[in-house]
VOKERO-795963 format. One record per residue (C-alpha): x, y, z; residue in three letters. Coordinates in steps of 0.2 Angstrom, whole numbers, plus 2048, in hexadecimal, padded with zeros to 3 digits. Example, Ala and Ser with C-alpha at 12.3 -4.5 7.8 and 13.67 -1.06 7.14 Angstrom:
<atoms>
83E7EA827ala 8447FB824ser 
</atoms>
This chain:
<atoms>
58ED53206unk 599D5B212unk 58AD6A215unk 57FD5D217unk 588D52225unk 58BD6322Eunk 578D6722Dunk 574D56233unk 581D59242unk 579D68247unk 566D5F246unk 56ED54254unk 573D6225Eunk 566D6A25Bunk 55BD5A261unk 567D5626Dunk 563D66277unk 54ED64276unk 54FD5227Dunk 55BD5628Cunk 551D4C299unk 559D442A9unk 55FD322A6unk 551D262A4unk 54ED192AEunk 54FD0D2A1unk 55BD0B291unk 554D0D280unk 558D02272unk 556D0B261unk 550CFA257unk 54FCFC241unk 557D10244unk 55DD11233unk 54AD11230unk 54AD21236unk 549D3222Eunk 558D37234unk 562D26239unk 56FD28249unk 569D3A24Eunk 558D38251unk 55BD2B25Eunk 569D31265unk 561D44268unk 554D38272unk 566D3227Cunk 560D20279unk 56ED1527Funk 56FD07272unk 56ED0A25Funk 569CFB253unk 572CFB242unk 56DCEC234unk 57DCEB22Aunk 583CE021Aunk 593CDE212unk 593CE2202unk 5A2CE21F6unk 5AECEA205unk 5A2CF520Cunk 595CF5219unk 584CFC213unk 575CFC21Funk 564CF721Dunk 556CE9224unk 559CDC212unk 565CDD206unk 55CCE51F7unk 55ACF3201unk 56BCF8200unk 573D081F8unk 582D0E1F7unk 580D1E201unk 578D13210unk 58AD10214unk 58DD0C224unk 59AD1A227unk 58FD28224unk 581D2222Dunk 589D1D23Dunk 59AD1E23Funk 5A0D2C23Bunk 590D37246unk 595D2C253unk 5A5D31254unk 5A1D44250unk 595D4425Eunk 5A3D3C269unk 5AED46269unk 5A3D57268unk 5A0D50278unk 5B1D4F27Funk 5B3D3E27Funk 5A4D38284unk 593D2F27Aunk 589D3D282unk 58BD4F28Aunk 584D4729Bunk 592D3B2A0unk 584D2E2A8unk 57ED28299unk 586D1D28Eunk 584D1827Bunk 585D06274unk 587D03261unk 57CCF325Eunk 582CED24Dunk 578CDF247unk 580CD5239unk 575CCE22Aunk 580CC821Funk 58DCBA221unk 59ACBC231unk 5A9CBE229unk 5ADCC8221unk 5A1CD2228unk 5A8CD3239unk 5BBCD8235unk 5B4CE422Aunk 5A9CEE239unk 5B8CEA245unk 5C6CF423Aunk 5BBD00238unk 5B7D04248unk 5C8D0324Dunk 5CED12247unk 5C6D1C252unk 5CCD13265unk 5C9D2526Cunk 5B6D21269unk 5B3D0F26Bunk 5C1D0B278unk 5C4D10289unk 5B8D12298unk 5ADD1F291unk 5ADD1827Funk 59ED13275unk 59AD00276unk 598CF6269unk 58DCE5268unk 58CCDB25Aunk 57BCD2259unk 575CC624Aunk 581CBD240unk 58CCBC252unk 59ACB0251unk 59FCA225Cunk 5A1CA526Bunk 5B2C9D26Aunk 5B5CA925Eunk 5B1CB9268unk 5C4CBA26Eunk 5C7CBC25Bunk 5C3CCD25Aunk 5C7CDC262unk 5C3CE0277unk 5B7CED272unk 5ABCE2269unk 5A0CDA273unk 591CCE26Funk 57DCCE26Eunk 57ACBB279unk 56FCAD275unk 567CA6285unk 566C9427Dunk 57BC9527Eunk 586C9128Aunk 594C9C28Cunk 5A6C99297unk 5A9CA92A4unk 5B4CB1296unk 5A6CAF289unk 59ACB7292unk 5A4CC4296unk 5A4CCB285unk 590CC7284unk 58BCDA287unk 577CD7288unk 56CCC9285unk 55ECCD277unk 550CC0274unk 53ECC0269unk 532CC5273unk 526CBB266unk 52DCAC270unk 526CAD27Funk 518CB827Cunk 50ACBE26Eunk 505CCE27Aunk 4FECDC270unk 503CE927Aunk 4F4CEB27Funk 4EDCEA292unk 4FBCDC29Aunk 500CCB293unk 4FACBB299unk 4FFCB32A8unk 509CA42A2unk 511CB0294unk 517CBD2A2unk 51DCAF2ABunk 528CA929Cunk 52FCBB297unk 532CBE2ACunk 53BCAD2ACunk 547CB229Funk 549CC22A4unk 550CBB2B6unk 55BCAE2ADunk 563CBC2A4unk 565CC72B4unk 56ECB82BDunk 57BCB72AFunk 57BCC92B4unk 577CD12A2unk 56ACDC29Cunk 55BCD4291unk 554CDD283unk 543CD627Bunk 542CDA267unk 531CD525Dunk 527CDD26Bunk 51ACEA269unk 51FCFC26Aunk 511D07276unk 511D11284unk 50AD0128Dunk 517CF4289unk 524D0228Eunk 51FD012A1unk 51CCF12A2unk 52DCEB29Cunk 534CF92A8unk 528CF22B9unk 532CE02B1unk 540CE72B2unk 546CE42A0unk 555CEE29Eunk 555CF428Aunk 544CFB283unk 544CF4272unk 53CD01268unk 539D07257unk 532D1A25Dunk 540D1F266unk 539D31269unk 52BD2B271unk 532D1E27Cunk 53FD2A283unk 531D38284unk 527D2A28Dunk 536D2629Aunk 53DD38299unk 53BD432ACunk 536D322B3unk 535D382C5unk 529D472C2unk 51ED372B9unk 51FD2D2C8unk 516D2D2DAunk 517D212E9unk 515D272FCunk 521D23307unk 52FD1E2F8unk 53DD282FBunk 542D362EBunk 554D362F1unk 559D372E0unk 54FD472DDunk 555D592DBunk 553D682D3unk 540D732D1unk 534D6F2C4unk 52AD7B2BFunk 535D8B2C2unk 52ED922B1unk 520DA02B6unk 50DD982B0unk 506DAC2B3unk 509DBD2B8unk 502DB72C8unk 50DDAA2CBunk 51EDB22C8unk 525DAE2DDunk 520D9B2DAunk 532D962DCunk 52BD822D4unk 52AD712DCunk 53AD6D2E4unk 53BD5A2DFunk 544D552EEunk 535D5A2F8unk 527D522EDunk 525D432FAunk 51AD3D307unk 522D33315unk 50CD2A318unk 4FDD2E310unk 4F2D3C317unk 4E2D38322unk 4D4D37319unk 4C2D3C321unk 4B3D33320unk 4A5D3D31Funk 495D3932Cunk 488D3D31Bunk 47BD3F32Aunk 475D4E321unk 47DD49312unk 46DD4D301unk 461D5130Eunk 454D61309unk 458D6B316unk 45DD7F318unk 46FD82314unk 475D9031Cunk 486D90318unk 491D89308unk 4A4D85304unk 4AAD842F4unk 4B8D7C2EFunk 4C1D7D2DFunk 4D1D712DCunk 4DAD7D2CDunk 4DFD712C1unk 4D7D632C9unk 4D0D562BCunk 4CAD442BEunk 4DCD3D2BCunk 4E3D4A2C9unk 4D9D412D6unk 4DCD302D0unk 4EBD332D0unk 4ECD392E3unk 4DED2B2E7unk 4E7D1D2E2unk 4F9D242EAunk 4F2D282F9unk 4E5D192FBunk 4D5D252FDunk 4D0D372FDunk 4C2D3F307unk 4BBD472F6unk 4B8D372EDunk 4AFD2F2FEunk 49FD3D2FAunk 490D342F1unk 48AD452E5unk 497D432D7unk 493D4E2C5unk 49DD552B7unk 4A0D662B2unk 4A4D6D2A1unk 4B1D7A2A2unk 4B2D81292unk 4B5D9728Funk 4A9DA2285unk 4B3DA5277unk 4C0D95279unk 4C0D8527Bunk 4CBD84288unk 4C7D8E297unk 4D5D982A1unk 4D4D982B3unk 4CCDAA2B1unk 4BEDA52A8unk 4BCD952B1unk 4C0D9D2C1unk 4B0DAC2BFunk 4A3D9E2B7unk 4A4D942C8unk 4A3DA62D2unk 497DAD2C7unk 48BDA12BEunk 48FDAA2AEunk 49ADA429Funk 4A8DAE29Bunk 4B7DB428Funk 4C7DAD293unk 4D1DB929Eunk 4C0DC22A4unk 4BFDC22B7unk 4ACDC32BCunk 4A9DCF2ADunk 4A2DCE29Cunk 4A9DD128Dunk 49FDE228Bunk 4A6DE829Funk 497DE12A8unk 49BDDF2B9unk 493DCC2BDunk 491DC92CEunk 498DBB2D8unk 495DAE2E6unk 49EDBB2F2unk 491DCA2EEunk 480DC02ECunk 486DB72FEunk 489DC7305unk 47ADCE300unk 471DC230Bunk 47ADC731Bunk 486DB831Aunk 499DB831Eunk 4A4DB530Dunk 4B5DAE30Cunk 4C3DAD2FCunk 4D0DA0302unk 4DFD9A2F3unk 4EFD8F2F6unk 4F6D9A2EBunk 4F6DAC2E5unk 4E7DB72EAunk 4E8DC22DCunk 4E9DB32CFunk 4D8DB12C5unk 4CEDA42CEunk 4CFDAD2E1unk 4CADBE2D9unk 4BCDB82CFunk 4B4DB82DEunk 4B8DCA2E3unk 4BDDD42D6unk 4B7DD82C3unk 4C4DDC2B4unk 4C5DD62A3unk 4D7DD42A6unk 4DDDC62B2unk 4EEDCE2B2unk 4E8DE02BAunk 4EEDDC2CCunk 4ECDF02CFunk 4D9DEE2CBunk 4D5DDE2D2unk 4DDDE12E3unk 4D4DF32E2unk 4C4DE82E3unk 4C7DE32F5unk 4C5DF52FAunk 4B1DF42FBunk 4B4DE5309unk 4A8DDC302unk 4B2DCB305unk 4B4DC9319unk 4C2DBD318unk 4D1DBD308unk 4DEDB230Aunk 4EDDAC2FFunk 4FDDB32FBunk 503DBF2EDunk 50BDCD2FAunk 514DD32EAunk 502DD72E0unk 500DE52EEunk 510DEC2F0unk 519DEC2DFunk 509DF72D6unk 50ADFF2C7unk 4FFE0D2CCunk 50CE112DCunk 4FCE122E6unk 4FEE092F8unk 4F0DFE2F7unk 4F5DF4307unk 4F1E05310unk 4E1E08308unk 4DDDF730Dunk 4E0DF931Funk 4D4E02322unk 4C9DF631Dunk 4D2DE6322unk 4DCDE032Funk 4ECDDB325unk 4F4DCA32Dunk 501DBF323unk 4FBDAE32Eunk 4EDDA3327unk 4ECD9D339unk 4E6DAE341unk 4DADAE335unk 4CEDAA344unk 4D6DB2351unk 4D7DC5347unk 4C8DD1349unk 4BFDDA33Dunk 4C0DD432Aunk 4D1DCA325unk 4DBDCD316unk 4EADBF31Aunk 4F9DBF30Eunk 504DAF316unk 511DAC307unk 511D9C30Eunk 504D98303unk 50FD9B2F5unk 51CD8C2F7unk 516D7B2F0unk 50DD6E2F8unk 519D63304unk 51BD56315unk 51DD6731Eunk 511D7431Aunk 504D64313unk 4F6D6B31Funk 4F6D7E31Cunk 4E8D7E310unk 4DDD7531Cunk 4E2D8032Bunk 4DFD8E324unk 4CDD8731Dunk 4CAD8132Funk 4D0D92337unk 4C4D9C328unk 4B5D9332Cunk 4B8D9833Eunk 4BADAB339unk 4ABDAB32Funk 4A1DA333Aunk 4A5DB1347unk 4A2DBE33Cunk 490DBB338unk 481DAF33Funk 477DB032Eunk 484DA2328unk 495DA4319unk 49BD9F30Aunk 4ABD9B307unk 4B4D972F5unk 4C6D8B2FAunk 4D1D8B2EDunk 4E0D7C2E9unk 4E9D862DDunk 4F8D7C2DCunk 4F2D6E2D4unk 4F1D782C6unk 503D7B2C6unk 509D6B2C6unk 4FFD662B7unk 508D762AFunk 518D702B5unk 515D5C2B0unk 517D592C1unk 50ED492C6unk 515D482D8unk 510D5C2DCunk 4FED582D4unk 4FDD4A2E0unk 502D522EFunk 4F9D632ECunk 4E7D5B2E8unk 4ECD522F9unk 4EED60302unk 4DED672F9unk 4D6D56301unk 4DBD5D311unk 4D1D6C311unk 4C3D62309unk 4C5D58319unk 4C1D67324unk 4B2D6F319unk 4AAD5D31Dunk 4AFD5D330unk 4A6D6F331unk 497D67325unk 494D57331unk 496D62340unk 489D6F338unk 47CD6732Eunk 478D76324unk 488D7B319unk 489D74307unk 49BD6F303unk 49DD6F2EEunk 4ADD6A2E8unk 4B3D6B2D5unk 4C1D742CCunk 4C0D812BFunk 4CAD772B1unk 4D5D6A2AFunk 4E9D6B2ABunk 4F4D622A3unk 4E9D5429Aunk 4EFD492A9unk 4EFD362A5unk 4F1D282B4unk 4FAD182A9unk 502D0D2B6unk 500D0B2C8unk 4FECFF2D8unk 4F0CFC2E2unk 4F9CF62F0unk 507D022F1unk 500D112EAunk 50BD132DCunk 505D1E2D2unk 50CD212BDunk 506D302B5unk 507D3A2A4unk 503D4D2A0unk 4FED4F28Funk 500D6328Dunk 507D6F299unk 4F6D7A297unk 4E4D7829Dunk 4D8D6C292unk 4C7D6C290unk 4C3D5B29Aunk 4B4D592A5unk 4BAD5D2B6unk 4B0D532C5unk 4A2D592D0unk 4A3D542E2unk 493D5E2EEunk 48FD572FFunk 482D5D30Eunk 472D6330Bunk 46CD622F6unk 47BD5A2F2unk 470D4F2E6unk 46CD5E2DCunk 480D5F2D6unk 481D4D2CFunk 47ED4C2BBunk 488D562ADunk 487D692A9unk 491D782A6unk 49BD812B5unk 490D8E2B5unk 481D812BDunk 48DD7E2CDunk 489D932D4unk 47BD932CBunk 472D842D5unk 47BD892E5unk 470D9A2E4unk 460D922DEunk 464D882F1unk 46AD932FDunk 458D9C2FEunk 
</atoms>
């Protein structure tokens, strides 16, 4: 026995440490818990901060259970609650929890008569006033079988009492009342499912505020248990979430404000980086969202295009690419509905691309990266190569066969898989030494990105940034991209820090100032591949609010290719992404004020249909569903 309570002590630890999320914004009520595998730990590991325990008075002892012929003698009340309760305690220091925030509430319901009952749980706990008195102690409510409220002062000051909201209690009374808890079944027969009717919510917001103005926290038993009821008891502003799955609930509710976006609502309360582990070997200076930054003070301007050229059959002389890493249908509602529109989802050409590898299921940003550069499917990890070492060549070499100016532009690494797919071949992502090598034939006439460390810290010891010279002018500004003679290789570690209000626009200035270059550099027209790599980060990271604000800065650039479009009349704007991340799901919101909930299913890519957005000349000819490979593959069939 006593093996067995120490294993199931260290299974709490052990718990305890796997769900150590940041307080929720909510407190969870662990209803029926001795219905649980593990009964006490398996809600506590989730730090809940109320724990339901059915108990019956049987000859002198307090068994647990929900009826009375499911009592057994080793369902004791003492094994099953008190005495982890009071290990946990004091392993703790003195304290319900290691984080000295949270607090841990006891709620014992009595099934059987009172009295004795009652005593019986009082002069148990009170042999322990280290753990259930004092300021940091952990409460105890009785609930169901709750004695008169004239009675209340007959048992001890750390008792208090589960309320009934058809009573009326004196000041002293309530005082001891710790929490009203009423049948949801009472005021409402939601399902759980889409919102409740009207004059139901009307009812259970009614009750909710007469709670409030007795100044005590309401908690609604018999309702359902989803995803669904959990925000919308939170946007009431029900203080307990009654639930039977506590894991779930507090996994719904746990890192709240990396699930949350609303511009112009201040993250005061944020600190810290998410996303400080590496997602590559490209990656490795990404030093994460820094969450006190992952807010807009207004929402960014959005363009409205002029669609005067807009599908016409016309030349096209010159076509921008842009590919939104990451970037799947929910990462732009998301940043739609926060920020009240987006340039992208104003174009009228809108198709679906399939994303999926050669050999996997799930694409990697290497093979997704070299099918939209390249027309060809490809092996996971293959940049712009085949599985047998043939060299495929990209958008960057047929476009400069014609004559034309090319560009490779990433808010990110230059080195990482998507940028070189449209300059270098390897079957390895990862061989920086190789891919950089690449550039040397200057086939690209303007590289942009950052990454300084993938051309000085070299494991072949050769000075690549030398050799390069001679065939670049070597700038770290994106905005002398214009302004720099001769062919550009910029590496502005700028483009290396997250998305924020400060640096919001650098993507599109640097698109702006790249267009420029390459129009200078030759009259038979360019293309240009743009890349928002970030939004793929955020969906590794399970950041919502870096998702929103990166595919808004990626907006911004869009913005520009369609400026240069309206302005031109012959450039083709495409806009996609190579993957989606994250399995990104938008569950709540607010139309009016651009709140915005969100949910990341994985921390890895997924095999969704990413979106299809094309504008100018042709752009009819992207609209429909195919495979990544269609997107370069028309693009050449156009550009004649």
């Amino acid at each position: 026995m006593k093996n067995t309570y120490r294993t199931l002590l260290g299974l709490a630890a052990m718990l305890f440490c796997l769900s150590a999320n940041a307080q929720p914004p909510v407190l969870i009520h662990s209803h029926n818990d001795y219905c649980r595998t593990v009964p006490f730990y398996e809600a506590y590991s989730q730090k809940v901060a109320s724990i339901e325990v059915d108990l019956f008075y049987r000859d002198g002892e307090l068994l647990v259970g929900h009826d009375i012929e499911d009592l057994k003698p080793d369902m004791s009340f003492r094994k099953l609650y008190l005495d982890p309760a009071v290990e946990m305690f004091r392993r703790n220091g003195g304290q319900a929890y290691n984080d000295p925030s949270l607090e841990l509430s006891l709620m014992i319901e009595i099934k059987s008569a009172t009295e004795p009952a009652l005593s019986c749980v009082a002069e148990a706990l009170g042999q322990y006033p280290d753990v259930f008195t004092g300021d940091k102690a952990i409460k105890v409510v009785i609930t169901g079988n709750v004695p008169e409220p004239a009675d209340f002062c007959k048992y001890p000051d750390f008792i208090s009492f589960d309320g009934d909201v058809n009573r009326s209690y004196t000041a002293g009374q309530l005082a001891r009342v710790a929490m009203f808890s009423l049948n949801f079944r009472d005021y409402s027969s939601w399902n759980g499912k889409g919102s409740l009717v009207i004059a139901q919510e009307k009812k259970v917001r009614e009750m909710i505020a007469k709670v409030h103005g007795m100044g005590k926290p309401i908690r609604f038993w018999g309702a359902p248990d989803a995803p669904t009821v959990y925000y919308t008891f939170y946007n009431f502003g029900i203080d307990y979430i009654n639930t039977d799955k506590p894991a779930q609930c507090a996994a719904f509710f746990s890192d709240w404000g990396n699930k949350n976006f609303q511009i112009g609502v201040s993250r005061s309360n944020a600190s810290g980086v998410t996303g400080t582990h590496k997602l590559d070997k490209t990656t490795r200076d990404f030093s994460g969202f820094q969450n006190e930054k992952l807010q807009l003070s207004k929402p960014v301007d959005v363009y409205t295009p002029s669609f005067r050229n807009d599908g016409a059959h016309r030349k096209i002389k010159n076509v921008i690419l842009l590919i939104g890493d990451g970037m799947g249908i929910n990462q732009l509602t998301a940043a739609e509905y926060a920020n009240k529109g987006l340039t992208i989802t104003q174009l009228k050409s809108v198709g679906l691309s399939k994303t999926c590898a050669k050999d996997q299921f799930t694409t990697c940003s290497a093979a997704g990266g070299s099918a939209l550069a390249t027309g060809e499917r490809h092996f996971n990890r293959h940049i712009a190569m085949s599985e047998d070492g043939e060299e495929y060549p990209s958008l960057t070499d047929w476009f400069g066969s014609l004559g034309k100016a090319t560009g490779v532009l990433t808010l990110g690494n230059v080195v990482d898989a998507t940028p070189t797919a449209f300059y270098g071949h390897n079957t390895e992502r990862d061989d920086a030494d190789d891919l950089t090598a690449d550039l040397l034939d200057g086939h690209v006439d303007v590289v942009c990105g950052s990454g300084i460390r993938e051309f000085t810290k070299r494991n072949d010891g050769r000075d690549i940034l030398k050799e390069l010279s001679s065939v670049y002018s070597i700038i770290d500004d994106s905005g002398k991209i214009a302004s720099t003679q001769g062919k550009v290789l910029c590496i502005d570690q700028r483009m290396d820090i997250a998305a924020q209000e400060d640096n919001l626009r650098l993507l599109a200035d640097a698109t702006r100032s790249t267009i420029q270059k390459l129009q200078q550099t030759s009259r038979k027209g360019f293309f240009l591949m743009v890349e928002g790599a970030k939004i793929d980060y955020a969906g590794h990271s399970d950041c919502l609010p870096g998702s929103i604000i990166e595919t808004l800065s990626f907006d911004m650039a869009v913005a520009e290719a369609l400026r240069f479009a309206d302005s031109n009349g012959e450039t083709l704007v495409v806009i996609t992404a190579d993957h989606e991340t994250g399995g990104l799901v938008v569950v709540d919101g607010d139309e009016q004020t651009g709140r915005v909930l969100g949910f990341y299913f994985s921390d890895d890519h997924t095999p969704s249909l990413v979106p299809v957005f094309a504008y100018g000349p042709y752009s009819d000819m992207f609209s429909g569903m195919y495979r990544n490979i269609e997107i370069p593959r028309t693009i050449k069939a156009l550009v004649k």
